[in-house]
C-alpha positions in Angstrom: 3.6 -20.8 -29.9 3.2 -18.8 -26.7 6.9 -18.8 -24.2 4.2 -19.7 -21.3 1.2 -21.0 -21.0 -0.3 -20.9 -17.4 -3.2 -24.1 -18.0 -6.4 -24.9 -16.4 -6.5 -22.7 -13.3 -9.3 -20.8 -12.4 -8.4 -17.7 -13.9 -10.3 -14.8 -12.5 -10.6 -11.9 -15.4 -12.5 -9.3 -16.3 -14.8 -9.6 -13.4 -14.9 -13.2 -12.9 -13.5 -17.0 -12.1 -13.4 -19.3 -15.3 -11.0 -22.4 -15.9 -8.9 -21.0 -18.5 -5.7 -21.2 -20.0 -3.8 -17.8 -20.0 -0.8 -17.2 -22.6 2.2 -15.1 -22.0 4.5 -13.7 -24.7 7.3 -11.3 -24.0 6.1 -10.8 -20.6 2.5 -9.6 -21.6 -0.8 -11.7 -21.6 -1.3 -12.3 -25.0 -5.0 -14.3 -25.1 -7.0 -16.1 -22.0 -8.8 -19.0 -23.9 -10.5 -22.1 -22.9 -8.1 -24.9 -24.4 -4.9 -23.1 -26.0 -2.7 -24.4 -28.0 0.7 -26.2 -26.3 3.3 -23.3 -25.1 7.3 -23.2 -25.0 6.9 -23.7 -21.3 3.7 -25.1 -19.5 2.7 -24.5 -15.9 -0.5 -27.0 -14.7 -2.6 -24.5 -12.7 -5.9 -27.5 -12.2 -7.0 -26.7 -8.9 -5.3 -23.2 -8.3 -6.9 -20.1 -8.5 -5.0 -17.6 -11.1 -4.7 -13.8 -10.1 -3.7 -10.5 -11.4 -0.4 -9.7 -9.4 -1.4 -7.2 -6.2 -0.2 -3.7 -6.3 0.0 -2.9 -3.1 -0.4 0.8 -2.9 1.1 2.1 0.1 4.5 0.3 1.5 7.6 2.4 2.9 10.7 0.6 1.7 13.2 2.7 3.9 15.5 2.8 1.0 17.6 5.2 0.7 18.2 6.6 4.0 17.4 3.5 6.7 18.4 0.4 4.7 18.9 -2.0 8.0 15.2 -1.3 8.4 14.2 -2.4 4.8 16.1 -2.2 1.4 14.3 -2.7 -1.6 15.6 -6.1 -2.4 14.0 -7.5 1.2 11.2 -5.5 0.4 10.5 -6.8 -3.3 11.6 -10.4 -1.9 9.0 -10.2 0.6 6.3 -8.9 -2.2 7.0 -11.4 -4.2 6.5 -14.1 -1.9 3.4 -13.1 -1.4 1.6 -12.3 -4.8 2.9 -8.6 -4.8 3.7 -7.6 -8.0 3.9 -4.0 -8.2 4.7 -1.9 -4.8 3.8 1.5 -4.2 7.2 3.1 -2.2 6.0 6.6 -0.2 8.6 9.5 -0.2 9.3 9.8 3.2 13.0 7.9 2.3 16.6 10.4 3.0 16.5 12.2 0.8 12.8 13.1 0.6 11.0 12.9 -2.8 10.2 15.9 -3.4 11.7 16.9 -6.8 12.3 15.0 -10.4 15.7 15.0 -9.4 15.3 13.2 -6.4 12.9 11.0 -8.0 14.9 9.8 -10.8 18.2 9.2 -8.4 15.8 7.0 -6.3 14.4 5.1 -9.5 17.6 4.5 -10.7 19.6 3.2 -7.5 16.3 1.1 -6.2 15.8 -0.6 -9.7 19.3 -2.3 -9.2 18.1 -4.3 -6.4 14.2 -4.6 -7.2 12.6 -7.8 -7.8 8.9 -6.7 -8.9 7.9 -3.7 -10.4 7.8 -0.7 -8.4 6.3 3.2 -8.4 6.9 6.3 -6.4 5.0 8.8 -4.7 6.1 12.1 -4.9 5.8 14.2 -1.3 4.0 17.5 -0.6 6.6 19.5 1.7 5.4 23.3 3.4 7.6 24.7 0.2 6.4 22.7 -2.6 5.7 25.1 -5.4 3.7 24.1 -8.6 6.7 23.6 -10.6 7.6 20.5 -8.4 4.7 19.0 -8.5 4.7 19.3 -12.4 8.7 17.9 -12.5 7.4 15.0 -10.1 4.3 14.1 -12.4 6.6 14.7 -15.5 8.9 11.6 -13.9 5.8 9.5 -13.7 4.6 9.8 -9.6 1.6 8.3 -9.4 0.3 11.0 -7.1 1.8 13.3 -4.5 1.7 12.8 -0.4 1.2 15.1 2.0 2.0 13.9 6.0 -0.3 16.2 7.8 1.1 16.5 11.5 5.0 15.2 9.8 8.0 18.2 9.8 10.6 18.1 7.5 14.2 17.9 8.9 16.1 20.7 6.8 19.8 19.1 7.5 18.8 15.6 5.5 15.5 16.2 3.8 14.0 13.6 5.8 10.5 13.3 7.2 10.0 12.7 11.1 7.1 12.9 13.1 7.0 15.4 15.7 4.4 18.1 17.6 7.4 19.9 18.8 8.6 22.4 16.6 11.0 24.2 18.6 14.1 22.8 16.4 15.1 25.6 14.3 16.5 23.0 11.7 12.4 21.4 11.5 10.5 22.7 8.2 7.1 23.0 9.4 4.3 20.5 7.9 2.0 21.1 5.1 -0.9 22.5 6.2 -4.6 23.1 4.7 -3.5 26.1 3.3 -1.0 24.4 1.7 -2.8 21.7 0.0 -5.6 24.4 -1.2 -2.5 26.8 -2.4 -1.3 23.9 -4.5 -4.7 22.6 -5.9 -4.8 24.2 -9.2 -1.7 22.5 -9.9 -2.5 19.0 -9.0 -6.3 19.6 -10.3 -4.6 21.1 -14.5 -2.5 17.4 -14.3 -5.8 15.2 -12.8 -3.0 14.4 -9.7 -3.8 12.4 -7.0 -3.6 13.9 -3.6 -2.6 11.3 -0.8 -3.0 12.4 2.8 -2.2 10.8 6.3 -4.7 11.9 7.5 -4.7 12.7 11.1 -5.2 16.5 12.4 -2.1 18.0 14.2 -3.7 20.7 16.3 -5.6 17.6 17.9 -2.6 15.4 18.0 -0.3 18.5 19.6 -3.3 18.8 22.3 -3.6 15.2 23.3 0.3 13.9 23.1 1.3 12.1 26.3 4.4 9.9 27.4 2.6 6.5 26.7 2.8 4.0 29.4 0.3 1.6 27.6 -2.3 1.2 24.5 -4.6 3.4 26.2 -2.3 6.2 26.1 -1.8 5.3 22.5 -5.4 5.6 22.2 -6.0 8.9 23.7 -3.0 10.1 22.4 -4.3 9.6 18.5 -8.0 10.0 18.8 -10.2 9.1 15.9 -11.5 12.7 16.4 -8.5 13.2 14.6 -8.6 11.5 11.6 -12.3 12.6 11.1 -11.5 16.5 11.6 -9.0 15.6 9.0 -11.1 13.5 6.9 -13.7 16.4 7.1 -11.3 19.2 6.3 -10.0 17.1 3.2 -13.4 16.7 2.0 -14.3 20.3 1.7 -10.6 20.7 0.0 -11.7 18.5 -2.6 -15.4 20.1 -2.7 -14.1 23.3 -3.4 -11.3 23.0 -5.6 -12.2 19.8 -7.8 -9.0 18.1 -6.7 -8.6 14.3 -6.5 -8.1 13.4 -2.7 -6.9 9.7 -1.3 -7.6 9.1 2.3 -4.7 6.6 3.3 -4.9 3.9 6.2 -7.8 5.0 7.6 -9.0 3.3 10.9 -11.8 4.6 12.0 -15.8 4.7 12.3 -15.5 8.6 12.9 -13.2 9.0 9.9 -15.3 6.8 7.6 -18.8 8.6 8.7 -16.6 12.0 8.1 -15.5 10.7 4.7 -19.2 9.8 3.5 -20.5 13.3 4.6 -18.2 14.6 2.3 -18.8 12.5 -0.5 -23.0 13.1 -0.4 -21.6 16.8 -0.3 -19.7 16.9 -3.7 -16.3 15.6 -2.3 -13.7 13.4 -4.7 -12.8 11.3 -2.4 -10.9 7.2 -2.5 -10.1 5.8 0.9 -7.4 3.0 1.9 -7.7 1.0 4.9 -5.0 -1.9 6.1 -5.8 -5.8 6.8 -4.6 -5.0 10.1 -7.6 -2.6 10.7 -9.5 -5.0 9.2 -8.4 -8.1 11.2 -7.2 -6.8 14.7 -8.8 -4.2 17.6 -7.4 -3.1 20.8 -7.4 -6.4 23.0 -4.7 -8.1 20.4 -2.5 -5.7 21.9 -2.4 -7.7 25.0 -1.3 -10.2 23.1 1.3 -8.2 20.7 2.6 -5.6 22.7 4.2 -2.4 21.3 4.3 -4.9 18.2 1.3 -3.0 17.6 2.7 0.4 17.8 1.1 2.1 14.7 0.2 5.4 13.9 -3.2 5.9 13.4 -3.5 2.9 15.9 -5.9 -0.2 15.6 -9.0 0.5 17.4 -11.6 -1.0 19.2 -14.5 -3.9 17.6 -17.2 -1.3 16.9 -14.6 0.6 14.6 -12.8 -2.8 12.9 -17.1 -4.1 12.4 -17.5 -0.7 10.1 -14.7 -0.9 8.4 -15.5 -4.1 7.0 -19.1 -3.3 6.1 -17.2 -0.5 4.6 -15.3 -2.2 2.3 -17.8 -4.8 1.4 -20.1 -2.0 0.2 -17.9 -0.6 -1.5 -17.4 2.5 0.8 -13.9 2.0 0.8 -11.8 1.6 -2.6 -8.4 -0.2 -1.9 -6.5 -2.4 1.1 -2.9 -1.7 1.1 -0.4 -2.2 3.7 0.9 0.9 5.1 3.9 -1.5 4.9 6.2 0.1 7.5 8.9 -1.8 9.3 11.9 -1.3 11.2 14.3 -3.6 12.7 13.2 -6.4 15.4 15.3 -4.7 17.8 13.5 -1.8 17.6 10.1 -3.4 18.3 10.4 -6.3 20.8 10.8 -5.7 24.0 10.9 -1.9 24.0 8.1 0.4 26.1 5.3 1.5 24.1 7.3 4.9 23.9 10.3 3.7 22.9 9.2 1.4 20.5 9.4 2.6 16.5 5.8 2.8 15.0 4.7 0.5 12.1 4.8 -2.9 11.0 5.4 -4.9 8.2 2.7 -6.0 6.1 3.4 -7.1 2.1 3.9 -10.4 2.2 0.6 -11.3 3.6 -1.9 -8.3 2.0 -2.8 -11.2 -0.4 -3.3 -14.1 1.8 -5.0 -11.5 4.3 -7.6 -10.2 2.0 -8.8 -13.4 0.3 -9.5 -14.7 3.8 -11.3 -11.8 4.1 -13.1 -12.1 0.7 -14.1 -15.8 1.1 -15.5 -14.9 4.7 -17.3 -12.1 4.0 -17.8 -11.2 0.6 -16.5 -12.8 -2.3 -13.1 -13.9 -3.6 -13.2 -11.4 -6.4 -14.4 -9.0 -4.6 -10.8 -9.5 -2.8 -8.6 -9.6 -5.6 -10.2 -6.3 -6.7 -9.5 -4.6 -3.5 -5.4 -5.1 -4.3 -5.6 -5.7 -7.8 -7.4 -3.9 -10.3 -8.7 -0.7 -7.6 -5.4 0.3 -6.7 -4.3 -0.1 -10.6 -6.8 2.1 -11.7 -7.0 4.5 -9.1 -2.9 5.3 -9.2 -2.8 5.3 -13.5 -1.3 1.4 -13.6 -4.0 0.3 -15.6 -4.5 -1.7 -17.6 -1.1 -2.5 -17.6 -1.4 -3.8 -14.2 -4.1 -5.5 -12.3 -5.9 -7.6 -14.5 -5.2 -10.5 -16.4 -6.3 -9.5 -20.1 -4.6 -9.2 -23.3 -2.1 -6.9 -23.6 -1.6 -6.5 -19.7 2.0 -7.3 -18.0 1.9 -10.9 -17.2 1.6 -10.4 -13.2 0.0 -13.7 -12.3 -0.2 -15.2 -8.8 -1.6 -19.1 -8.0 -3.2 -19.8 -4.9 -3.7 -22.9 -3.5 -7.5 -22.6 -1.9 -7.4 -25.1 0.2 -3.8 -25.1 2.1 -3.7 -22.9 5.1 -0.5 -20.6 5.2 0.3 -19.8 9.2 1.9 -16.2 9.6 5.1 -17.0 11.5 8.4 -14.7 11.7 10.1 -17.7 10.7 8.5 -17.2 7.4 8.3 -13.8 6.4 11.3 -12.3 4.5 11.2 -8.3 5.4 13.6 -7.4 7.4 11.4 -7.3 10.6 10.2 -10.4 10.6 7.3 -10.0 13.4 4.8 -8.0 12.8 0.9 -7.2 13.7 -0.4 -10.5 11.4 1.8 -13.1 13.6 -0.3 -16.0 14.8 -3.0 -15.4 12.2 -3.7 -18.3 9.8 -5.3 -17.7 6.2 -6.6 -20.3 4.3 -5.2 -20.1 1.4 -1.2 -20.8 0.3 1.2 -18.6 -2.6 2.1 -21.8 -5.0 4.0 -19.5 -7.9 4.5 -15.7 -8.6 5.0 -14.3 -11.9 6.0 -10.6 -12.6 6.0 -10.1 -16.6 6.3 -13.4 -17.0 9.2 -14.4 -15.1 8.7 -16.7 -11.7 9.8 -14.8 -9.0 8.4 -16.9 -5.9 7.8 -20.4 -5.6 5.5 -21.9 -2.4 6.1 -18.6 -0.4 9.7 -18.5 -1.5 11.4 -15.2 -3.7 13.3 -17.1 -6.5 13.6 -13.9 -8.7 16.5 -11.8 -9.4 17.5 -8.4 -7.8 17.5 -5.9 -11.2 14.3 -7.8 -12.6 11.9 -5.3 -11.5 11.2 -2.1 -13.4 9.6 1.3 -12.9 6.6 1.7 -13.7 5.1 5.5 -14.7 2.1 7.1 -14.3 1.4 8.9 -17.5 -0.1 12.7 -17.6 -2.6 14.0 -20.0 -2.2 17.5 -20.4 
């Protein structure tokens, strides 16, 4: 007799929607059958859809180093209200992490207060030599990130932003040549290689004090992130390594990326729901709210990314989950405010909308499911509901709208760049291995539940 049997949803596995019951025995799907025998525990799905948990690739949990901007107990409460099962955490926390060490301090202090599952990136710094990148994949980082434009500050290993590089205690960026230095490495393990993907010697030429979003604009041209793109692609060309374009925002950036593709390039590009949903006249309505670096853009450049991803251009949506306190955000000047926003607790809710709009509702739940699963090692452990896989499951109510208010987000900045939107869809009951950790939009789970998760090597 299964512990749990999740009954008469509409189970969407192994490519598509079928009114199924799924069966779950020490936290793993253990058969998806049509009429299964009665469980230990029964949940009556009729009427809900039932989906692989989202991995949402690309959050910033802020922990350690900033934890009254996020810890990871706010950030896995707000994942798991929404359907996130397994999140992604970039390296850019205090200290950075750039070394096994670091990695497995980080692991090991996080997992205390995690909810859901969680993996790390490991970062790319000026100094990486091979041999970190080989203790990093040895730990299990899924891939490694390298912050083009982003100086590392010597005195507490911390990643800022900055074109000034006058401070004797700022480690200058990785470069190109770093990144080509370091390929043979990352191409003997099959590594991923993550980039923000914006050009600094562009970014150095065009920063200005920014009075307003046009200054924001100008200041981050999408010139930028397609010199980048472009440079990236003929890294990957020429020395067969793996390259992941992350966040990326642009129609110049996506017509550099598919140049480089038709030319022989390995390359996976990320965008964000709020490329995907906003343009430049929400910030009228959002103000330095919609601080983010690369910035949303105009119509023209949110139209291609959709086609984009529809297509199949791009691979994954992730967040790019980034925030900081609300202090820091409202009611500051576009230069003073801090740059990002928070974003997964609604990447689920976001991208079905998007999905039954435009495309298809599996089409959606591949996007943050299975794509980013495969393309970071998880699978088939995580994102797809099969036998054997964890038993991440997420049911949706299809037809109850879910309104994105502060007042119901559970990140520690509560507004972000989704406020006001309304998705027509609602989280009824989150699962991670088996366990409920969110009930209608609300973490029930416990801090300690959630585990890491490892990318494994061949050699």
């Amino acid at each position: 007799m299964a512990e749990l049997v999740v009954r008469g949803g509409s189970v969407y596995s192994r490519g598509r929607f079928r009114t199924a019951d799924v069966l779950v025995e020490d936290g793993r799907v253990v058969g998806v059958e049509s009429k299964a025998a009665p469980g230990v525990e029964e949940v009556d799905a009729t009427g809900l859809l039932v989906l692989p948990g989202a991995v949402d690739a690309h959050v910033h949990s802020r922990d350690p180093g900033f934890p009254e901007k996020e810890d990871f107990g706010s950030l896995t409460a707000a994942a798991a209200a929404g359907g996130v099962t397994t999140v992604v955490d970039m390296p850019n926390t205090i200290p950075a992490v750039d070394s096994r060490t670091v990695f497995e301090e980080k692991a090991e202090t996080v997992s205390a207060l995690a909810m859901v599952d969680f993996a790390l990136w490991g970062a790319i710094r000026s100094t990486t030599a091979p041999a970190d990148l080989e203790g990093l994949a040895a730990a299990g980082s899924v891939g490694f990130k390298a912050y083009l434009g982003y100086a590392f500050r010597r005195a507490n290993r911390q990643i800022v932003y900055t074109t000034d590089l006058d401070d004797p205690d700022l480690e200058a960026p990785p470069d190109y040549g770093t990144l080509v230095q370091l390929a043979p490495a990352l191409a003997g393990r099959r590594a991923l290689l993550a980039v923000h993907a914006e050009d600094p010697s562009v970014l150095r030429r065009f920063a200005r004090p920014l009075r307003d979003y046009r200054d924001l604009l100008a200041a981050r041209p999408a010139v930028a992130e397609a010199i980048a793109v472009a440079a990236l692609g003929v890294i990957s060309r020429e020395t067969r390594i793996a390259v992941h374009v992350v966040h990326l925002s642009s129609a110049a950036g996506l017509s550099a990326a598919a140049e480089a593709r038709r030319a022989g390039a390995r390359l996976t590009l990320e965008t964000g729901p709020q490329y995907l949903w906003l343009t430049d006249a929400d910030q009228r309505r959002l103000g330095p709210l919609m601080k983010l670096f690369p910035p949303i853009r105009r119509e023209l450049d949110r139209e291609a990314l959709r086609e984009a991803l529809l297509v199949g251009e791009i691979d994954i949506v992730a967040t790019d989950h980034a925030p900081h306190t609300d202090q820091e955000k409202l009611d500051r000047s576009w230069d003073d405010a801090a740059p990002g926003s928070p974003g997964v607790e609604t990447l689920y809710l976001s991208s079905l909308e998007l999905g039954r709009r435009w495309a298809d509702l599996g089409a959606a739940v591949r996007w943050v499911s299975e794509a980013p699963a495969r393309l970071l090692g998880l699978h088939p452990r995580k994102g797809v509901i099969e036998r054997g896989a964890d038993a991440d499951l997420v049911l949706i109510d299809p037809n109850r709208p879910t309104a994105v208010t502060a007042a119901r987000m559970h990140s520690r900045q509560r507004h972000g760049v989704l406020d006001g939107r309304q998705f027509g869809f609602a989280v009824r009951a989150v699962y991670s291995r088996g366990v409920l950790v969110a009930s209608d939009g609300e973490p029930v789970g416990r801090p300690g539940h959630g585990k890491l998760v490892r990318r494994r090597y061949g050699s």
